[in-house]
C-alpha positions as CSV (number, residue, x, y, z in Angstrom):
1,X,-83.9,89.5,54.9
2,X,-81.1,90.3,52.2
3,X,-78.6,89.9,54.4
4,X,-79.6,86.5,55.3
5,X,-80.5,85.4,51.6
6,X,-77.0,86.4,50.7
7,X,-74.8,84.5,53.4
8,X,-77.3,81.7,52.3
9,X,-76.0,82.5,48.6
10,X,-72.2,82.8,49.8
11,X,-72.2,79.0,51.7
12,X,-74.0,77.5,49.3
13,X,-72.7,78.4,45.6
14,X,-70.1,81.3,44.1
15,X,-72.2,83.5,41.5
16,X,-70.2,84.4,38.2
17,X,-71.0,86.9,35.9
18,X,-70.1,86.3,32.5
19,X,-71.6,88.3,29.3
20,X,-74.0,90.2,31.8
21,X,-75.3,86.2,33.0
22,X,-74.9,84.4,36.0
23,X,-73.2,81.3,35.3
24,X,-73.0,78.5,38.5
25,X,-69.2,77.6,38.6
26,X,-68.6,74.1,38.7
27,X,-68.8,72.9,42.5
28,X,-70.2,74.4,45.8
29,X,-68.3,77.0,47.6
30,X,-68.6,76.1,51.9
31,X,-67.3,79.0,54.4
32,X,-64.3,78.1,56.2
33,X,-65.8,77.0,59.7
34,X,-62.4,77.5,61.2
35,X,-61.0,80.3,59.6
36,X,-60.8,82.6,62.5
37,X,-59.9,79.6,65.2
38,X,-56.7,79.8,67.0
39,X,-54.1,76.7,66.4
40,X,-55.2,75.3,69.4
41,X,-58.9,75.5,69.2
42,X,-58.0,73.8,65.6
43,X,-55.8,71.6,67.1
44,X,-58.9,70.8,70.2
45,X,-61.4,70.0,67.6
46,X,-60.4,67.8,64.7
47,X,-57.4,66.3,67.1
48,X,-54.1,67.3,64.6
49,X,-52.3,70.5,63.9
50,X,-53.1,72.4,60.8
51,X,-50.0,71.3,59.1
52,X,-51.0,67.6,60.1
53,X,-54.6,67.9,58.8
54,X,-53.2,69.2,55.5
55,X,-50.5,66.6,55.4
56,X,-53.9,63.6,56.3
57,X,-55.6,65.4,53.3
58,X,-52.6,64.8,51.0
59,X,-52.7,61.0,52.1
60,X,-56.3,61.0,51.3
61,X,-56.0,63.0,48.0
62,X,-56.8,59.8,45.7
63,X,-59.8,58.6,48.1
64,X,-61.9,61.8,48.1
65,X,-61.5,63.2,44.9
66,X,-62.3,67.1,44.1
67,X,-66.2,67.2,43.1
68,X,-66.2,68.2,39.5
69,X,-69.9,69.7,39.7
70,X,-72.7,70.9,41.7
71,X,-74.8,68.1,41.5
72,X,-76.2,66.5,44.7
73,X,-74.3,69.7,46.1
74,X,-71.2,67.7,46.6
75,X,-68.8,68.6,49.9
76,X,-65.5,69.2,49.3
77,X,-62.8,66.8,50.3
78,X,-61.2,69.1,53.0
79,X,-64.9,69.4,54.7
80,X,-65.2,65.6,55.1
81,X,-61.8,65.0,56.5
82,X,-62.9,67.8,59.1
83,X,-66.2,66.4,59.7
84,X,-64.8,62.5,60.6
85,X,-62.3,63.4,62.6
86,X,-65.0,65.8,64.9
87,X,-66.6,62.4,65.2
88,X,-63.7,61.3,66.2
89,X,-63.2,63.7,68.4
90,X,-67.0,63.6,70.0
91,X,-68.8,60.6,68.8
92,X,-71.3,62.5,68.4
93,X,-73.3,63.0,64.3
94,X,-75.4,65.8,66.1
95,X,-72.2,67.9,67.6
96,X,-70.7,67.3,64.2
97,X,-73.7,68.9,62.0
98,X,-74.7,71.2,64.5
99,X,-70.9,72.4,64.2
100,X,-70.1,72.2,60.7
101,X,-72.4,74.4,59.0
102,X,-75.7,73.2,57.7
103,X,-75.5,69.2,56.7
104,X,-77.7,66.8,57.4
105,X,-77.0,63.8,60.2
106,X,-77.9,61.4,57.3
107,X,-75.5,62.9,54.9
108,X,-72.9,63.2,57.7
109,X,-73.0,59.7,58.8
110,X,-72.4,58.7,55.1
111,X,-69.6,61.0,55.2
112,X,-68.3,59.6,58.3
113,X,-68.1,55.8,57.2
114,X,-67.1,56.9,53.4
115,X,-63.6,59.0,55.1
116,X,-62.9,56.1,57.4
117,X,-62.6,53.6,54.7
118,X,-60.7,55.6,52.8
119,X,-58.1,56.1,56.0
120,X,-58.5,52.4,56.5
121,X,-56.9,51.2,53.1
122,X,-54.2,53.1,54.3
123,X,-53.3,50.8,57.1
124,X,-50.8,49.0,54.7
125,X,-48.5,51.7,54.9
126,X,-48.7,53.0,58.3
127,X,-49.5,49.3,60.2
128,X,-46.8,47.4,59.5
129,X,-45.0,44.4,61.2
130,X,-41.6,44.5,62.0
131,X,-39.3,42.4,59.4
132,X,-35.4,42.3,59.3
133,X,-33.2,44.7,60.0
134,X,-36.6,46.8,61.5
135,X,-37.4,44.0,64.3
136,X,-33.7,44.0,65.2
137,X,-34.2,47.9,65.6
138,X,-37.2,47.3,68.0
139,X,-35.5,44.6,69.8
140,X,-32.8,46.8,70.5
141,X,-35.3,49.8,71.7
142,X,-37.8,47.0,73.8
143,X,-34.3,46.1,75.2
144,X,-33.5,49.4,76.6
145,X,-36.7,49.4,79.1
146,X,-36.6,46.6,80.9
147,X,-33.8,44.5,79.5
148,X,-35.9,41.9,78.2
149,X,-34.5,40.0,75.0
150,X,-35.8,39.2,71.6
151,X,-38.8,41.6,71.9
152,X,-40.5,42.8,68.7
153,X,-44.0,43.4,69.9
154,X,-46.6,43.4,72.9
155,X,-49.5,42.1,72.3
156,X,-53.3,42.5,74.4
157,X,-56.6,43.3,74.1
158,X,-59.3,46.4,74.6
159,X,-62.9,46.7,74.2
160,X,-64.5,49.5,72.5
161,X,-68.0,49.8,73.1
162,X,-70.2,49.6,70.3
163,X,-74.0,49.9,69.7
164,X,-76.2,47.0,70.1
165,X,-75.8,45.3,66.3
166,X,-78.9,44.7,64.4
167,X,-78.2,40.2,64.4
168,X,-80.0,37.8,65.9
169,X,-76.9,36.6,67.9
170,X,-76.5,40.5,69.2
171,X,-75.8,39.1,72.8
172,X,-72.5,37.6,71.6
173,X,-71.0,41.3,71.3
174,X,-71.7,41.8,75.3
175,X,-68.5,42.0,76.7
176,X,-68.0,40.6,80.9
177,X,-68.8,44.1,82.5
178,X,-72.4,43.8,80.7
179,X,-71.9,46.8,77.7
180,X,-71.7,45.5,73.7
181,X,-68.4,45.7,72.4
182,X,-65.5,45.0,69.8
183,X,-62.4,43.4,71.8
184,X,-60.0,44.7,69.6
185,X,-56.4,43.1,69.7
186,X,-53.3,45.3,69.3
187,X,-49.8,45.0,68.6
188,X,-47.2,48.0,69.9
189,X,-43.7,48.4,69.4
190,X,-41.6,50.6,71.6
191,X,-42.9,53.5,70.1
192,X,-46.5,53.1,70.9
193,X,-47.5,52.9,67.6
194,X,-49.9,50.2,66.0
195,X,-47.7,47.3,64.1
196,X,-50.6,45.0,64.0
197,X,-54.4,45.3,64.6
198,X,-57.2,42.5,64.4
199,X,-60.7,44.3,64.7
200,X,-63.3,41.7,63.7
201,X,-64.3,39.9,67.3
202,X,-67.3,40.4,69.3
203,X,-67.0,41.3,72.8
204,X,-67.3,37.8,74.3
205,X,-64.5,36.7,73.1
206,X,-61.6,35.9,74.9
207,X,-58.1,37.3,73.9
208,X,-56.7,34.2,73.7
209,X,-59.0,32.6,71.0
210,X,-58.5,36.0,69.1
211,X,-54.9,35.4,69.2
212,X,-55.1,31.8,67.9
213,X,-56.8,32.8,64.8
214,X,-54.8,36.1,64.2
215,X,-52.3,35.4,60.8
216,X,-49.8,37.4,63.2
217,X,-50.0,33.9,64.9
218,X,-49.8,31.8,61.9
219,X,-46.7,33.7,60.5
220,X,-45.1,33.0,63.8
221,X,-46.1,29.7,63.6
222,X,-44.5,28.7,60.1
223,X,-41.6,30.8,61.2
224,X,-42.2,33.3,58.6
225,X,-41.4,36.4,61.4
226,X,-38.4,36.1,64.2
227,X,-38.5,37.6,67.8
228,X,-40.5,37.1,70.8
229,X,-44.5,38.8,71.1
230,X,-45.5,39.7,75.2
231,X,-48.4,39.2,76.6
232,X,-50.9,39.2,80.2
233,X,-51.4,35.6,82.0
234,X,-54.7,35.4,79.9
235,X,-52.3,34.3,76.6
236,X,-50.9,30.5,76.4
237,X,-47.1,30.7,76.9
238,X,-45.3,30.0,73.2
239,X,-42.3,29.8,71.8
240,X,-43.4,33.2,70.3
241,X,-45.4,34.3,72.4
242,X,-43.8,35.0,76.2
243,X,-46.1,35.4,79.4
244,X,-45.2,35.8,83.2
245,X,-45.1,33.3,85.7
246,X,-48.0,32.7,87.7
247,X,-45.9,31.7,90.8
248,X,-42.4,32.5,90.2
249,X,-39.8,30.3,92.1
250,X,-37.2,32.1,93.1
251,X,-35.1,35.2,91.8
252,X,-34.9,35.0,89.0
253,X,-38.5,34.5,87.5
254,X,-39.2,37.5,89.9
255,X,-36.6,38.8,87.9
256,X,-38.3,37.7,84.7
257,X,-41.8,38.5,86.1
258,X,-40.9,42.5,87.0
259,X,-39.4,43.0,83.1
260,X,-41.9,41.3,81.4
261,X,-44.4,43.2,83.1
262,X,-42.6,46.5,83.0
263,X,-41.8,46.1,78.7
264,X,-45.6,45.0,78.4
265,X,-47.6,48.3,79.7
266,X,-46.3,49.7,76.5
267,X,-49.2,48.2,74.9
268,X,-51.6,49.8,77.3
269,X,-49.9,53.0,77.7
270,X,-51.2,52.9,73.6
271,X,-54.3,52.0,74.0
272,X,-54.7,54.7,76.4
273,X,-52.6,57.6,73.9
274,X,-55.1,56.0,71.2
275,X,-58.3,56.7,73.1
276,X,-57.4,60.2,74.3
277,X,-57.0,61.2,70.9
278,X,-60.1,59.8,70.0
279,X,-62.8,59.9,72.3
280,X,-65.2,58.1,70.3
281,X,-63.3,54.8,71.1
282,X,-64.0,55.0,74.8
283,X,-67.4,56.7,74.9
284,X,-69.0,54.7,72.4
285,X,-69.6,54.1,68.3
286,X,-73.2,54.6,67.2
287,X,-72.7,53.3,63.7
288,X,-73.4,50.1,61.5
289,X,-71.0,47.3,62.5
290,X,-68.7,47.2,59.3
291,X,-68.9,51.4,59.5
292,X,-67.3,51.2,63.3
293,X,-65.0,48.4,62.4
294,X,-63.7,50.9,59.2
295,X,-63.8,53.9,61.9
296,X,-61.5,51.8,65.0
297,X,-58.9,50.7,62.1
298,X,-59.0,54.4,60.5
299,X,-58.2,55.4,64.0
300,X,-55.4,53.4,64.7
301,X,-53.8,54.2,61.3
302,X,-54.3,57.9,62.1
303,X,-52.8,57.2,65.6
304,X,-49.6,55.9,63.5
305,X,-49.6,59.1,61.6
306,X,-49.7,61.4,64.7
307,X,-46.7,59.7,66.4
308,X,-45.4,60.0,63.1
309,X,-45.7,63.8,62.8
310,X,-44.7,64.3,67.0
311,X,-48.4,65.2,67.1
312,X,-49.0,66.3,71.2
313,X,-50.7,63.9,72.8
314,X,-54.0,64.7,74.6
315,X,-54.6,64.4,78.2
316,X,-56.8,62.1,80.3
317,X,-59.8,64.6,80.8
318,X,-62.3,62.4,82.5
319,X,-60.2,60.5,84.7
320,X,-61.2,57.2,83.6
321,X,-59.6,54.0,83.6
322,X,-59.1,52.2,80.6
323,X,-61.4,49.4,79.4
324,X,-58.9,46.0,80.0
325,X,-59.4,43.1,77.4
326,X,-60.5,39.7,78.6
327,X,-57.1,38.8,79.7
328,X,-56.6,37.9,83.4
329,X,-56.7,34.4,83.6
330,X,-53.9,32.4,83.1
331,X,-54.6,30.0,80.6
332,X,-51.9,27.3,81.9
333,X,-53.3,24.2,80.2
334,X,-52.4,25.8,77.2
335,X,-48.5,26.6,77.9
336,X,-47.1,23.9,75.7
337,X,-43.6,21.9,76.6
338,X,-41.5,24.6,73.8
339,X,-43.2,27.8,75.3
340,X,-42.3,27.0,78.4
341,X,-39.2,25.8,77.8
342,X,-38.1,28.9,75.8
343,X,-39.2,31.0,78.9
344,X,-36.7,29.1,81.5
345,X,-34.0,29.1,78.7
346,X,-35.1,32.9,78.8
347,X,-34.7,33.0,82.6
348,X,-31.6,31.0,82.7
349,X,-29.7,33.7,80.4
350,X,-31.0,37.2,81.3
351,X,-32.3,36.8,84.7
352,X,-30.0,34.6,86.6
């Protein structure tokens, strides 16, 4: 029984003894849960290195402040970041309490959405379009695949199953294979990282219409950004925005056809690096609707940050095929004259 009361004592508080009283120092002391874990184990669980979890905590050192008392028996910032990216890693609040010492689901979940806002005002500085000189760097590196010109982004769309939302319009989020979903658009560049991410449309919607109303389309639009965006026959074919032919005549659009598809997997080759890392995108988010918005966008910005740091990337470990956005119908009647006009000028200069 004293054993037990004291490894209670030992994860809950540090006792000081000062002028022969006990004195409570100013915040709780938790036990390491991962002190005797091997790198990889580490690495298994919360989906980073140590060094990159440390260098994630740094990012985060503004957002979740050092507790400066006991009170509400606060957890300390390094415990959070570990606890998120378990649910992460699982999608699971009863894996993560069961496996991080003694914290209630309730006070994990709140931990959960409170860490992935914090990662999600970060997208700024890891989710950035390409401007200038940097989209004349990525056309260059788009080039080298396929030999397709002008590219600065691919652009498509992925569900990620969601709970059933609390609305009155909940049927709205069911996606065409009959589960509730987000369709989440992305943006890669030939890195596979994240350069633009719109996560705000229920599962229904098509990626087109997502597209349309995106200020990535605007800015193209008012010529505020240069370059061309690819896409599957599902997007309208723009001056901006090049898709492949639904018949191609001859050579050439063959040609045109076999690069443009070969330059666009990118986009899905990061969709699937994204999920791997974080199973809890492909098995399901069992949160509030603005917390699993916060949680996909904290994702994608911590997707950046692995590329970033050569993170390893995980492998496929259940063999399943990637959830495909609403994109497979060609939207012809919405080609307009100067979309496909740009893509026979394309043809006419690369693929003859």
């Amino acid at each position: 029984m004293a054993a037990y009361v004291n490894r209670i004592e030992n994860i809950r508080r540090l006792v000081d003894i000062e002028n022969g009283h006990p004195r409570r120092v100013r915040h709780l002391h938790y036990v390491d849960p991962d002190e005797n874990r091997t790198d990889e184990d580490f690495r298994k669980r919360y989906r980073f290195t140590r060094d990159g979890f440390t260098r994630i905590l740094y990012f985060l050192r503004d957002d979740l402040p050092e507790p400066v008392n006991n009170r509400g028996n606060p957890v300390p910032p390094s415990l959070q970041l570990r606890i998120a990216l378990r649910f992460y890693a699982t999608g699971s609040f009863q894996i993560v309490a069961g496996d991080l010492l003694q914290i209630s689901q309730s006070s994990v979940s709140k931990i959960v959405a409170n860490v992935s806002r914090a990662v999600a005002r970060k997208r700024g500085d890891f989710i950035q379009f390409p401007e200038g000189q940097a989209a004349t760097a990525v056309q260059a590196k788009y080039y080298e695949i396929a030999e397709f010109p002008l590219v600065v982004g691919c652009v498509d769309g992925t569900h990620i199953p969601i709970q059933a939302p609390n609305l009155e319009n909940r049927e709205i989020y069911r996606c065409r294979k009959s589960f509730m979903s987000l369709n989440v658009q992305g943006i890669s560049d030939a890195n596979l990282q994240f350069i633009n991410i719109v996560v705000r449309w229920p599962g229904s919607t098509h990626d087109a219409r997502i597209f349309d109303n995106s200020l990535i389309c605007t800015r193209f639009e008012n010529n505020e950004l240069t370059g061309l965006l690819l896409g599957d026959p599902g997007y309208p074919c723009r001056p901006f925005l090049m898709t492949p032919f639904r018949n191609p005549n001859g050579p050439a659009e063959n040609s045109f056809n076999r690069a443009q598809r070969r330059t666009r997997s990118l986009v899905e080759r990061m969709f699937g690096v994204w999920k791997r890392r974080f199973p809890c995108l492909k098995f399901g988010i069992r949160c509030k609707l603005t917390t699993t918005m916060a949680v996909i966008v904290a994702t994608a910005v911590l997707h950046n940050i692995a590329t970033d740091l050569r993170e390893d990337d995980f492998p496929d470990e259940n063999n399943e095929a990637e959830m495909e956005g609403i994109g497979d119908v060609d939207n012809a009647a919405l080609h307009d004259v100067l979309g496909n006009a740009m893509r026979q000028t394309i043809v006419q200069r690369y693929f003859q």
